[in-house]
C-alpha positions as CSV (number, residue, x, y, z in Angstrom):
1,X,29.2,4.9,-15.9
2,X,27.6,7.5,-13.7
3,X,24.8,4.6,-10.9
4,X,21.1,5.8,-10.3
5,X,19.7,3.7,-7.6
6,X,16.4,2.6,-7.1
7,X,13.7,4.0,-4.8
8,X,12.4,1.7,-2.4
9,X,8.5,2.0,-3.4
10,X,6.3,-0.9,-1.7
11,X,6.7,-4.0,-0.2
12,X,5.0,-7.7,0.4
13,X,3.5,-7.7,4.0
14,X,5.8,-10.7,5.5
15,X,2.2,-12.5,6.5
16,X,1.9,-13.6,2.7
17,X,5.9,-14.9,2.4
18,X,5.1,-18.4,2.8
19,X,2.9,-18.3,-0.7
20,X,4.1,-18.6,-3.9
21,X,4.3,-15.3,-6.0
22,X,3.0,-16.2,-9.5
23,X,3.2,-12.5,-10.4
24,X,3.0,-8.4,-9.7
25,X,2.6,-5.2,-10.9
26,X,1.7,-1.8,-10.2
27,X,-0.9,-0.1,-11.9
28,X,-1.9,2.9,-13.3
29,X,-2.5,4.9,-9.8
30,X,0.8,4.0,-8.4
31,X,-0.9,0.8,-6.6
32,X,1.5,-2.8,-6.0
33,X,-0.1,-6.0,-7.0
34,X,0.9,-9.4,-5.9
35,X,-0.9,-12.1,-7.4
36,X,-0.2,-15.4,-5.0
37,X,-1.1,-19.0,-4.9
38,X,-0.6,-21.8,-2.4
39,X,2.4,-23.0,-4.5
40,X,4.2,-22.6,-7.7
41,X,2.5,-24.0,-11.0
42,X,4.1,-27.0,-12.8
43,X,5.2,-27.1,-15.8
44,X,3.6,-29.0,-19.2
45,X,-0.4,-30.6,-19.3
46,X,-3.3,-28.6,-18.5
47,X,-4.1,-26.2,-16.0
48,X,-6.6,-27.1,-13.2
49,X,-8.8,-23.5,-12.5
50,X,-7.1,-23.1,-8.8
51,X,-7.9,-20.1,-6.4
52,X,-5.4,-17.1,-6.3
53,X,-5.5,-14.3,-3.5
54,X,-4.3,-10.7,-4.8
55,X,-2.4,-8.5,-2.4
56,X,-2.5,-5.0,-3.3
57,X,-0.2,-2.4,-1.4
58,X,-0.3,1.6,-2.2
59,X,2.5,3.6,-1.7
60,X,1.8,4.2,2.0
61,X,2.0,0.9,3.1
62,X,-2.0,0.3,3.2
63,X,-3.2,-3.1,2.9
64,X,-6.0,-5.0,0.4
65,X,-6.9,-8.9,-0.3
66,X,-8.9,-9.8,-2.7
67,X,-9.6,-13.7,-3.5
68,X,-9.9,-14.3,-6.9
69,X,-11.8,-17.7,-7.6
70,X,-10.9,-20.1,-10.7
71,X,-8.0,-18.6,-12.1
72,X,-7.1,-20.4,-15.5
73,X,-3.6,-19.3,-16.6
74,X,-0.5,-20.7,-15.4
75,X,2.0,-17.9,-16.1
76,X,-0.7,-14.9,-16.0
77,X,0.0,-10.9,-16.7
78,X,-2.5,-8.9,-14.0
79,X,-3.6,-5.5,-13.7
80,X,-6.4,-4.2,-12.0
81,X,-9.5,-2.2,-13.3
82,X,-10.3,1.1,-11.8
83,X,-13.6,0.0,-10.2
84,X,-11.5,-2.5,-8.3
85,X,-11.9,-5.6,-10.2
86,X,-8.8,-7.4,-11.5
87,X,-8.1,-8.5,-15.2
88,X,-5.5,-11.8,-16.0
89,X,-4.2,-12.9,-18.9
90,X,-2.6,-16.2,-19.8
91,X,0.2,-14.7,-22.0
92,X,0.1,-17.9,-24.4
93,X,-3.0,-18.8,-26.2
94,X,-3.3,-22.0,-27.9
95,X,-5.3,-21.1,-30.4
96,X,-6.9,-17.2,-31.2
97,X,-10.2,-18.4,-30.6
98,X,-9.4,-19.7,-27.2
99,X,-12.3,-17.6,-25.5
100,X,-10.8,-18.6,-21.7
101,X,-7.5,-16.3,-22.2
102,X,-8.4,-13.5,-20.5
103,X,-10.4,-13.2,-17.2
104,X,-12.2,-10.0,-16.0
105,X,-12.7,-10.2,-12.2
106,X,-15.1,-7.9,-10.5
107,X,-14.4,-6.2,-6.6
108,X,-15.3,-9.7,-5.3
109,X,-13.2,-11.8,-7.2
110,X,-16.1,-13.3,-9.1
111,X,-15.3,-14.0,-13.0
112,X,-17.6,-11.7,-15.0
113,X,-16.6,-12.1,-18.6
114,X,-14.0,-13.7,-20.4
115,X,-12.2,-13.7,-24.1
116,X,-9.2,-13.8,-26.2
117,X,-6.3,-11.2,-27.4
118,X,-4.2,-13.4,-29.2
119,X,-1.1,-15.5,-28.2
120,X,2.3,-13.8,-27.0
121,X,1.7,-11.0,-24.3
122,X,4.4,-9.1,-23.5
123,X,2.7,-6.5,-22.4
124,X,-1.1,-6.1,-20.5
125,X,-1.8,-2.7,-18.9
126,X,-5.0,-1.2,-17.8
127,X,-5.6,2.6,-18.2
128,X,-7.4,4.8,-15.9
129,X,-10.9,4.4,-18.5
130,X,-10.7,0.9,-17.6
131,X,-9.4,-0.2,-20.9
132,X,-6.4,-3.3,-21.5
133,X,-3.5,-2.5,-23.6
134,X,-2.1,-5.4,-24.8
135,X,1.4,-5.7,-26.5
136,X,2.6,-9.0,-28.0
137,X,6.4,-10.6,-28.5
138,X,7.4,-12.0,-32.1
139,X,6.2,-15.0,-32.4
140,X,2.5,-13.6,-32.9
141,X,3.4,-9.9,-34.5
142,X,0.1,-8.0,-34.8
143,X,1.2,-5.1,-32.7
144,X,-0.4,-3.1,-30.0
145,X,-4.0,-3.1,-29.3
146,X,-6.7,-1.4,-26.7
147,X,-9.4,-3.6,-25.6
148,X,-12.6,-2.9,-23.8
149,X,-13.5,-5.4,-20.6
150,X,-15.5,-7.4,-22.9
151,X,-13.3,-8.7,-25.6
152,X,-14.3,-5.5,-27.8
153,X,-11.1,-4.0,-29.7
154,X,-11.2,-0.2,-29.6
155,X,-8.1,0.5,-31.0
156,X,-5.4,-1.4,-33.3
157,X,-2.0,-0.6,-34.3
158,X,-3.4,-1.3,-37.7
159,X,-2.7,0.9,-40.5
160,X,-1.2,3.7,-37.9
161,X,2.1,3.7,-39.5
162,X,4.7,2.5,-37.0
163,X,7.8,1.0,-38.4
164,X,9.6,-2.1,-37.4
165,X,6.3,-3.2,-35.3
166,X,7.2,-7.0,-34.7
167,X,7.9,-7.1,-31.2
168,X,6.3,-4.8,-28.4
169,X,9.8,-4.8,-26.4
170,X,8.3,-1.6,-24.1
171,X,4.9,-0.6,-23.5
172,X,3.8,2.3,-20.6
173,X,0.5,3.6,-19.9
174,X,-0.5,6.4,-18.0
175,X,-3.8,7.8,-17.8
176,X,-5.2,6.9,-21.3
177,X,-2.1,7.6,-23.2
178,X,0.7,4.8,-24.3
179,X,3.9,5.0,-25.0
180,X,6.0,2.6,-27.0
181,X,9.6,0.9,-27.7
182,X,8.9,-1.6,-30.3
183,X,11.5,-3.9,-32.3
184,X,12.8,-3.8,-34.5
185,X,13.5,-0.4,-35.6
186,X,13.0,0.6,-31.7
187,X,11.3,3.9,-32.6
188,X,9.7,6.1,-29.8
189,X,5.7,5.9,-30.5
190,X,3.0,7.7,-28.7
191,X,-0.5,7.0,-28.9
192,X,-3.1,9.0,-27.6
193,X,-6.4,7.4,-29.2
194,X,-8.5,10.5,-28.2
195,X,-7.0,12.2,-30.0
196,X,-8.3,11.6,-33.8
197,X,-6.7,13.7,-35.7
198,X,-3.1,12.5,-34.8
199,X,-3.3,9.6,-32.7
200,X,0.0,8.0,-32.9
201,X,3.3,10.3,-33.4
202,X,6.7,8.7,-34.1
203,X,10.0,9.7,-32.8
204,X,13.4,8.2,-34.2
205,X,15.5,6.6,-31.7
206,X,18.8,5.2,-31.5
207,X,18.5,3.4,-28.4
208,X,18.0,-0.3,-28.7
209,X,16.8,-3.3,-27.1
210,X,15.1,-1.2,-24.0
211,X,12.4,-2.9,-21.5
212,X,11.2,-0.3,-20.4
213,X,10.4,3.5,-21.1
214,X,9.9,6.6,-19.3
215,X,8.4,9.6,-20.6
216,X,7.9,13.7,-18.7
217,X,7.7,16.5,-20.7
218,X,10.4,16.8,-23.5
219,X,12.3,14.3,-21.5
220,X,12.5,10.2,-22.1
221,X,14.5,7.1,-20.0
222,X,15.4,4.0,-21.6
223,X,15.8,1.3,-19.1
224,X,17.4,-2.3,-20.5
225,X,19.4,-3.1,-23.2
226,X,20.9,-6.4,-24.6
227,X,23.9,-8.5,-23.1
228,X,26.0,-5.4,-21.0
229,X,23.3,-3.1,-21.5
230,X,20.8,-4.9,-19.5
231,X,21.1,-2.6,-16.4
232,X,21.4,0.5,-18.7
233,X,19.6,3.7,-18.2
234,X,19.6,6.0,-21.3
235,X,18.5,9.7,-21.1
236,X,17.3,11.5,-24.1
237,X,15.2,14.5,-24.9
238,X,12.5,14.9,-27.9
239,X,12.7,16.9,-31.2
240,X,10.2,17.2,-33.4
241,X,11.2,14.1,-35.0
242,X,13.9,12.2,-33.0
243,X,15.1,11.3,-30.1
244,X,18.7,13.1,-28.6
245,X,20.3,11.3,-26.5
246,X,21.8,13.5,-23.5
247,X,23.8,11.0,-21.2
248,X,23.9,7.0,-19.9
249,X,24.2,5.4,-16.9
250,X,23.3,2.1,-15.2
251,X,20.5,1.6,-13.2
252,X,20.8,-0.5,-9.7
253,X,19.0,-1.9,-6.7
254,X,18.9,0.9,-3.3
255,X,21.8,-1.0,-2.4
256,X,23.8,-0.5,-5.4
257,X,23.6,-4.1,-6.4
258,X,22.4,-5.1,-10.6
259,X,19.0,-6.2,-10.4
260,X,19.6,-9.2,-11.9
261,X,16.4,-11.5,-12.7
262,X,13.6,-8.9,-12.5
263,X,9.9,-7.7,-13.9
264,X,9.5,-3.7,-14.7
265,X,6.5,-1.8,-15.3
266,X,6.5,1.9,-17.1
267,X,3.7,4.5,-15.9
268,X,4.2,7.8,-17.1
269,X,7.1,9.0,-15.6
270,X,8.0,6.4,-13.7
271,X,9.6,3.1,-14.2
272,X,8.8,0.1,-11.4
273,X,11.4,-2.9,-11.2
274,X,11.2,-5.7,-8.9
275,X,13.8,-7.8,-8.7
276,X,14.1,-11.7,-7.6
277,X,13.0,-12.7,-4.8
278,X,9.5,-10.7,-6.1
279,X,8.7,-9.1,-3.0
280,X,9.5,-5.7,-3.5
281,X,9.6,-3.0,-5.8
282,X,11.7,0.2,-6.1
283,X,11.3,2.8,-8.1
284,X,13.0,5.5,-10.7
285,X,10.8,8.3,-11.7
286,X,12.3,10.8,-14.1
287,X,10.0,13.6,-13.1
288,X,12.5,14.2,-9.5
């Protein structure tokens, strides 16, 4: 199969290598996130709040630390908000009342406000309004949802009519607008929730088991797959009602190498992997 390699997009400054990366993403501007701590959780029995320092890197190479005090979740999904406060999420909840899932951070790493989404992340992602888009994994199915920064729901998967909506296997956000690769029936979903009188629109899709999904113009990747597939990269273009697919390839590290363990992100057109060691990301955007 035909090899598109990787990008090389951003990097963690070498100063922060001797802490323990608990996390990263990018975010909806194209910005790195690192989330660090003195040394790596441990597993079973409750957390102690501990202190975390963020270190975010834009696509130039510039530099920002911000110290985040009393952070509660072990294995936490970050983004950060557009007024340069960050958001974590513990991505298991035991219990849905459990008020102490989520933490909203403001520009000085100061907690601000705090509440629950429900157990299972997949999948948290801040939009450029500042809202959370929150996907969840199968063992707590209730879809996709849009949060405000204090625990307010403003929009639910609920009633929109997506089939197979069990497991949020892809979620991508770019400005306000998500995109979708849910199992089981793996359908291609957009929603835009400004836009009332259609917000979601559903696209048949014969690709399965993706991690990620890219989306420009007409034109759609599909990054992961099961078993072989895992490094796949599956190009397809949109009909009114389906997805085509065009042509398939795999999907590799700058030097040509399978990613192996790795984390992706999907913005837009764009799809962010970083693979093990977790210090730096590359980069496929299907807009070039």
């Amino acid at each position: 199969m035909p090899k598109t390699t990787l990008i090389p997009y951003t990097r963690l400054p070498r100063a922060h290598h001797d802490r323990h990366v608990l996390t990263s993403t990018v975010d909806v501007f194209g910005v790195a996130h690192w989330l660090l701590a003195e040394r790596a959780p441990q597993p079973g029995g409750e957390v102690l709040p501990f202190d975390a320092l963020v270190v975010s890197v834009d696509q130039g190479g510039n530099v920002e630390r911000t110290e985040l005090s009393a952070v509660r979740a072990r294995w936490p999904r970050p983004d950060r908000l557009p007024d340069g406060g960050f958001v974590l999420a513990a991505s298991r909840a035991r219990r849905y009342e459990d008020m102490n899932q989520v933490q909203v951070f403001d520009a000085l790493g100061r907690e601000t406000s705090s509440f629950s989404v429900g157990d299972a992340i997949e999948h948290l992602l801040v939009d450029e309004s500042g809202h959370i888009w929150v996907g969840h994994f199968d063992e707590n199915p209730i879809g996709i949802r849009r949060w405000s920064t204090t625990g307010q729901p403003v929009w639910t998967s609920d009633g929109a009519g997506i089939p197979g909506l069990f497991d949020c296997y892809a979620l991508n956000v770019s400005g306000i607008t998500a995109w979708a690769c849910p199992y089981t029936d793996f359908p291609l979903v957009e929603i835009r929730p400004n836009r009332p009188d259609q917000p979601v629109r559903v696209w048949a899709n014969r690709v399965r088991g993706a991690k990620a999904v890219a989306v420009h113009g007409e034109r759609v990747a599909f990054y992961g797959g099961y078993g072989e597939e895992r490094d796949r990269l599956a190009h397809g273009e949109l009909t009114e009602a389906s997805v085509e697919p065009t042509d398939v390839g795999l999907l590799t590290l700058p030097d040509g190498l399978a990613p192996g363990r790795r984390r992706v992100v999907g913005r837009g057109s764009r799809i962010y992997v970083q693979a093990e060691p977790f210090t730096a990301w590359g980069v496929f955007d299907l807009s070039r």
